[in-house]
C-alpha positions, 0 to 999 in steps of 0.5 A, spaced: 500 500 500 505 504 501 508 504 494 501 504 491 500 511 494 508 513 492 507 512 486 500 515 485 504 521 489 509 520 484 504 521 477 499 527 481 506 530 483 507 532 475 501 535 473 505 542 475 509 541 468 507 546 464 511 551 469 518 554 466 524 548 464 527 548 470 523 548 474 521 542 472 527 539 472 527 540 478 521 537 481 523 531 477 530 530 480 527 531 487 520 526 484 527 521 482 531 521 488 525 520 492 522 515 488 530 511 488 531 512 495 525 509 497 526 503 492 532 501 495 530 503 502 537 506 504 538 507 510 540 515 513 548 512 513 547 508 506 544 515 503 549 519 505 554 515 502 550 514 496 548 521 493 554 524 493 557 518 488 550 517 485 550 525 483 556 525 480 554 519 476 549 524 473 553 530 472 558 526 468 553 523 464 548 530 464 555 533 461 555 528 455 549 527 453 549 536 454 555 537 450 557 531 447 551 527 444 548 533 443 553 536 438 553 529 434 546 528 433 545 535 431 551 534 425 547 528 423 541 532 422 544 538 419 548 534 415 545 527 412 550 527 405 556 528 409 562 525 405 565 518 408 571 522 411 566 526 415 562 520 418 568 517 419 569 522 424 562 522 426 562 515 428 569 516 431 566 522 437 560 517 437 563 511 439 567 516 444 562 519 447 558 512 448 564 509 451 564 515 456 557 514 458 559 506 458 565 508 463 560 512 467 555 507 469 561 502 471 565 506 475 558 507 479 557 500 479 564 500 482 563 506 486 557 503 489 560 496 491 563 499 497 556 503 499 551 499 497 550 491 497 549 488 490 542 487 490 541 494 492 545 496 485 541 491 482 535 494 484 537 501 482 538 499 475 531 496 476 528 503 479 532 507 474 528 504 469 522 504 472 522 511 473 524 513 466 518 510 464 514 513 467 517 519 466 515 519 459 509 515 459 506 522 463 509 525 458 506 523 453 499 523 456 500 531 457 502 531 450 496 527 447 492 532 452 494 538 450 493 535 443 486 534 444 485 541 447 488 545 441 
């Protein structure tokens, strides 16, 4: 019951997306931490070691997929009759970029190994997951609602 009424929290907590994006960036990571905090029922000692290592995580990977990945999806899109060269070279910051948000998620897991036990890594993956999939299923309701408004 008292997951049922988390998660109903959870979803009722993101009707307020029509507010500014950082705002909303925001309340999602707030909503995450809350939603993997309780998934992994960490206890007060395992939290503080925790986020710190976890929200590096998220920094570096924010800084890929920001800088990064962002650069490379917009040379694809702005160029799809690049030459051979160039998409040698497109491929190449590709294939970097992937391996660093590879290394990323395995020096968390490592990182974690000594905070956390196995099970619990394996349960973040798992809420992670979960998460993100919410996350977009009630992004998608909003926009098939607005859809239906205009």
């Amino acid at each position: 019951m008292k997951k049922f009424i988390a998660i109903v929290l959870f979803l009722l907590s993101f009707s307020s997306f029509a507010q500014g994006g950082e705002k909303l960036r925001e309340r999602i990571k707030a909503q995450k931490i809350a939603f993997i905090t309780e998934q992994l029922s960490l206890t007060p000692d395992e939290a503080t070691k925790f986020w710190p290592v976890y929200n590096q995580f998220e920094t570096k990977t924010e800084k890929v997929r920001n800088e990064d990945m962002r650069n490379i999806k917009m040379k694809m899109r702005n160029n799809p009759d690049m030459s051979d060269s160039e998409a040698d070279i497109l491929l190449q910051d590709l294939i970097a970029a992937e391996d660093k948000m590879h290394r990323a998620k395995i020096d968390l897991m490592s990182d974690l190994k000594g905070i956390i036990s196995s099970k619990k890594i394996i349960r973040l993956k798992r809420a992670e997951d979960e998460f993100n999939r919410k996350l977009l299923e009630r992004l998608k309701e909003m926009r098939n609602s607005r859809g239906k408004r205009d």
